[in-house]
N, C-alpha and C positions, 0 to 999 in steps of 0.2 A: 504494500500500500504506500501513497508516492506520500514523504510527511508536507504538513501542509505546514505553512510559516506561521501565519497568524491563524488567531483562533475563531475569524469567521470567516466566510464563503470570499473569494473575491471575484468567481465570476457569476456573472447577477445580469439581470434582464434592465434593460438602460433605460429607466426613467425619471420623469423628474422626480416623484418622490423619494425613489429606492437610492439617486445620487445624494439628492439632500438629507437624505437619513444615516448614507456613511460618511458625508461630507462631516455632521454633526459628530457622528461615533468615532474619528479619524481623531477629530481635534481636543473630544472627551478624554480619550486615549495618549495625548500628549506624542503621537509620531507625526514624522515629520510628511511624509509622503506614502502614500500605496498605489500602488497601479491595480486598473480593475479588469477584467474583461469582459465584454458584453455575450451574454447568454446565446443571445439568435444570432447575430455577425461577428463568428469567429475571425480575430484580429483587428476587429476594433476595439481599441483602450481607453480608458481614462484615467489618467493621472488626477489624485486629489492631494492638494496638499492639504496640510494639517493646521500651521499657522494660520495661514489665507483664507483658506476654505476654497481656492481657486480652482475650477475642474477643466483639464484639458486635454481634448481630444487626440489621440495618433489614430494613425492607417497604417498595421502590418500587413505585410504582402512579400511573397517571393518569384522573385525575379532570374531565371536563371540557377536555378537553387541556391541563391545566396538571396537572405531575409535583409528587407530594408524598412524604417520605417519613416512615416510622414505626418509631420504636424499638421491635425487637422484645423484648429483655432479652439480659442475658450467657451466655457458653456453661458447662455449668455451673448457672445455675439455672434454664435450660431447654434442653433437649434439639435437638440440629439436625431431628427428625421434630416436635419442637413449634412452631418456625420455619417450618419447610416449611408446616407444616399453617394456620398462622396467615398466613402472606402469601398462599397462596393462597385464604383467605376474605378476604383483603382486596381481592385481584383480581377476584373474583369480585362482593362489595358497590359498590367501584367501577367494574364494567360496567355496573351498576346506575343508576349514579347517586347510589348512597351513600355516604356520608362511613366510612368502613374507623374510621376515629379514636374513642376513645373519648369520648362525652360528657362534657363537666366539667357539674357540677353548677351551678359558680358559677364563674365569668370572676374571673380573679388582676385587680383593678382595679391602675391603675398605682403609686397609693399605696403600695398594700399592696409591690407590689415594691420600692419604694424606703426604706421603714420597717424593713422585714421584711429585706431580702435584701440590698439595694445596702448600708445603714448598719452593717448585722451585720458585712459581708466591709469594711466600710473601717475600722471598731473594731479586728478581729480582727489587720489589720496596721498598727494604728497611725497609720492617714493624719494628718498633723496639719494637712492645710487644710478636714477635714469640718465645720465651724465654718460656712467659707464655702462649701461644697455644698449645708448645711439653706438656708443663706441664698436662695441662688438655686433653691432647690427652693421654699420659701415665696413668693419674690416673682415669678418666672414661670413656671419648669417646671411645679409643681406647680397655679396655679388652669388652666392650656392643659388640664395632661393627667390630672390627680390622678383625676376622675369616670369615666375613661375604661376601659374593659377593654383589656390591654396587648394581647390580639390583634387588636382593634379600631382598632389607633393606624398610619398610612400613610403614605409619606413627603409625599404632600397633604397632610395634618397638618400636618409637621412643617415647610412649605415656607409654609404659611399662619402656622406660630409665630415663623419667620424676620422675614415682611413684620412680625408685631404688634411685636417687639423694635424693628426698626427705626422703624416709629411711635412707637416709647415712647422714641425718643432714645438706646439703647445704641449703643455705639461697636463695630464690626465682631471687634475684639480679643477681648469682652467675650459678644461675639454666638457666636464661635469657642468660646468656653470652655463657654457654656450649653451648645448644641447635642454637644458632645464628652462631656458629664457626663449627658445624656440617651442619648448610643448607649452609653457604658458602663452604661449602669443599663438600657436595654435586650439589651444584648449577657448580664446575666444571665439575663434572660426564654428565651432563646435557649440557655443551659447545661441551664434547668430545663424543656426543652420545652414552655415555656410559648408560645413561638411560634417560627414555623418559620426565619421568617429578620428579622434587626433591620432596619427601614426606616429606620434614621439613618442606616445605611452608604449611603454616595454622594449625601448629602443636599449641596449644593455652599452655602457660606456666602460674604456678603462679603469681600472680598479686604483681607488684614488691614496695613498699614503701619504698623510701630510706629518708623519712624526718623525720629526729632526733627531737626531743623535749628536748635532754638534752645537756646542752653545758657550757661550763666552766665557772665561775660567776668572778666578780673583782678581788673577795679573792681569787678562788679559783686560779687563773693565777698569785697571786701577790705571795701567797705561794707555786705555783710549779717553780717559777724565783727563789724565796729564795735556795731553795735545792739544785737546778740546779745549781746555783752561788757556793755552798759549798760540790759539789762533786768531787771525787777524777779522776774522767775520765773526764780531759777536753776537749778534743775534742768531744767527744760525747755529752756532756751535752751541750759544745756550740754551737754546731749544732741545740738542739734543742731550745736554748734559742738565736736563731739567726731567727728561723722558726718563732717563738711567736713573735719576734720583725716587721718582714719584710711580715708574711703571704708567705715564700716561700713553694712551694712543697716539698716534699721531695726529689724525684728525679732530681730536681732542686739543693738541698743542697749537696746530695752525687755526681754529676757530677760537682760540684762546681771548678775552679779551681781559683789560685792565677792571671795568666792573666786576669781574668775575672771581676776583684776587682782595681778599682780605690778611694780609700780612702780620693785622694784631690777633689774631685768630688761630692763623694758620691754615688757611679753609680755602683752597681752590675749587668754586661752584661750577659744576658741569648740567648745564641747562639742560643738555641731551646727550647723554651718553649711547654705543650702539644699539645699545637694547631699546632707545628710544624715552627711557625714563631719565629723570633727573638724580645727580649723584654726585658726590664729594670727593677730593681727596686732601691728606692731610701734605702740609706743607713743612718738612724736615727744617733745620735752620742753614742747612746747607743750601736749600731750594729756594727757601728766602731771599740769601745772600743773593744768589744769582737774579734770583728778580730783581731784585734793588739796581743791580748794575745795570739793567733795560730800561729805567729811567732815564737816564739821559740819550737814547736811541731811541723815545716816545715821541710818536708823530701822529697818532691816530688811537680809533678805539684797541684796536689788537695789540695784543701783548707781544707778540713777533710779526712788526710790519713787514713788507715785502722790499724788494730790492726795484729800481728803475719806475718807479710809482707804483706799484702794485699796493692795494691795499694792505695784505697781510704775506707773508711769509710761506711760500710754494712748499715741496718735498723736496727735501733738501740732499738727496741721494746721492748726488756726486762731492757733498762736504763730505757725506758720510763716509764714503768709499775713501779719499782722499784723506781723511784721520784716520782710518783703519789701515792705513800706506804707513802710515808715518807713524802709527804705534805697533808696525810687525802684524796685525791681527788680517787672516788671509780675506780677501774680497765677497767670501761666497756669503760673509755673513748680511743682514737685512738691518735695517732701520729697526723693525719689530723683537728681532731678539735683544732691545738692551729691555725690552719689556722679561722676555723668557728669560733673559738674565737676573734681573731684579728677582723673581720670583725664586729661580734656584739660589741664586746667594741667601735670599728669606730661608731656605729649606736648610742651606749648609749653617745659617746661624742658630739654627731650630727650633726656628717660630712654628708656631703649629700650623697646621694646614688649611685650617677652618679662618683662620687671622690672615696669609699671604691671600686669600680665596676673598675675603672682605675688602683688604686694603686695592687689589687688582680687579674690582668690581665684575669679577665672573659669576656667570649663574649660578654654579654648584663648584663647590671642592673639587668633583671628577674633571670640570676642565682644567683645572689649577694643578694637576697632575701632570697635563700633556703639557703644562708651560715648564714646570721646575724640575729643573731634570738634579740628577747625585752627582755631586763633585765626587773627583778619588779621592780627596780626604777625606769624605764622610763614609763613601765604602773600606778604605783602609782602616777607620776607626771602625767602623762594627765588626769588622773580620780580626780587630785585634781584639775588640770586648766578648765577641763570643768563644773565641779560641781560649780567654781568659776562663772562660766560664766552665771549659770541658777539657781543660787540660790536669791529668794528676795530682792532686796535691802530696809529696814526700812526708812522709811522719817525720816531726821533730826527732 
């Protein structure tokens, strides 16, 4: 016996009362949506949502032995004998061998979804990394798929834009992120029946490891602070010798402004942090210091103006690279790890996990793991305390 999901009928003879009697028991029930099936016109549907109470018609039908279905409209601005009447011309065209579907005139090209649709809905809530979305729509999504009609696009496609990325030298991390910002820009297409199902879903990408094994040692932090202290671009350098002290982000540091800086206090206010929330950090006397010295290099609201009029202060990656030259520390390391660093040195002084995990404003301890990684002096010292612990003691 086939088990049945919920605990009444859902295929039922389509009328007005018997819809407005499950409309009502849908939303008693606190779910969110059921699909029904009508008793007399196998493959005719109706979606009820639960919230809404909103009832909306499909027409399944097979075509070709592959099942399609077609929004019929809401109950309400069409009638259930206008439903009725309409899926079974669609049953009828598809025994045919006809497409039931209305013709578009002109094919939504994918551009146009992503200009049109995708930008409009990421404006409208504010995203603030659609900056970097155009970017990677201009430099690969866009010349792969921009020409293409979105109903036209298969996970072939999208399986042959994987291999091109990897050709082109992106890193698997980087690979995950394009491919993720193409099935949401396709997953619109798919709201505006523009196509039936997204072929990005289940599209499988390189298997992504983002956990470093190399990270900056005592010396090697205490000689990129040296350099850093006796370079000639102060603001820059102190920007990053303000990151090393405090574990800020970077875009935390360049949106930095002087309101946000209480020095009697201590108290660096972070409006928005990336999780979106607002969040503090505390201001060592060390960190102080170096603020103090950006006073006389104060020109504007930001606490690291920018060079050549720029408002505030870019990324600063070639200073970085460029102190890391001059303090011996090799190039491969990032801006981001004096953050990973801050946090392992936290661990080699050992602070508890739960305390580097608050003061580096992560969600949970578990990420505060993947940043602090064990210096060898603190594995040399457990391998010497536990060896202490299980080695013979001689009788006097």
């Amino acid at each position: 016996m086939r088990h049945r999901k919920y605990s009444f009928p859902t295929i039922i003879p389509f009328t007005v009362d018997r819809l407005r009697k499950e409309a009502a028991r849908i939303r008693a029930l606190g779910l969110v949506q059921v699909q029904f099936t009508c008793e007399t016109d196998p493959g005719l549907q109706a979606m009820i949502y639960g919230a809404s109470g909103r009832i909306v018609f499909y027409s399944r039908y097979s075509r070709f032995r592959r099942p399609y279905r077609v929004k019929l409209g809401e109950f309400g601005l069409i009638s259930i004998d206008q439903a009725k009447h309409q899926h079974r011309a669609n049953r009828v065209l598809a025994a045919q061998g006809r497409d039931p579907r209305q013709p578009k005139t002109r094919p939504m090209l994918f551009k146009q979804l992503f200009l049109d649709h995708y930008v409009v809905q990421c404006q409208s809530r504010g995203k603030k990394t659609l900056h970097t979305d155009r970017s990677r729509q201009m430099h690969w999504i866009g010349p792969e798929f921009d020409h293409m009609a979105v109903e036209d696009i298969t996970k072939t496609h999208i399986s042959h834009f994987i291999l091109k990325m990897l050709d082109g030298g992106l890193k698997p991390a980087t690979i995950k992120t394009t491919i993720g910002q193409l099935r949401s820009t396709l997953e619109i297409g798919v709201e505006l029946d523009v196509i039936a199902r997204n072929p990005a879903k289940g599209v499988r990408t390189p298997r992504v490891d983002n956990r470093r094994t190399e990270f900056m040692t005592v010396t090697q932090v205490q000689s990129f602070m040296t350099v850093a202290q006796a370079s000639e671009d102060i603001v820059g350098s102190r920007m990053l010798m303000l990151m090393a002290y405090t574990a800020a982000r970077l875009g935390e540091a360049t949106a930095g402004e002087w309101a946000h800086i209480s020095l009697d206090e201590g108290i660096w206010d972070l409006p928005t942090q990336k999780s979106g929330r607002r969040g503090q950090i505390y201001l060592c006397q060390a960190a102080r210091r170096l603020i103090l010295e950006l006073v006389a290099f104060r020109r504007n609201e930001f606490l690291f103006p920018g060079a050549k009029g720029n408002a505030q202060r870019s990324r600063p990656i070639k200073l970085f690279h460029r102190l890391c030259e001059q303090a011996g520390i090799p190039k491969t390391f990032r801006i981001h790890d004096l953050r990973h660093a801050w946090c392992s040195l936290g661990t080699l002084a050992g602070i508890p996990l739960e305390i580097i995990s608050l003061a580096a404003r992560h969600s949970s301890p578990t990420v505060t793991r993947i940043y602090s990684h064990a210096h060898w002096e603190s594995l040399v010292a457990a391998n010497e305390t536990i060896a202490d612990l299980i080695t013979p003691r001689l009788a006097a």
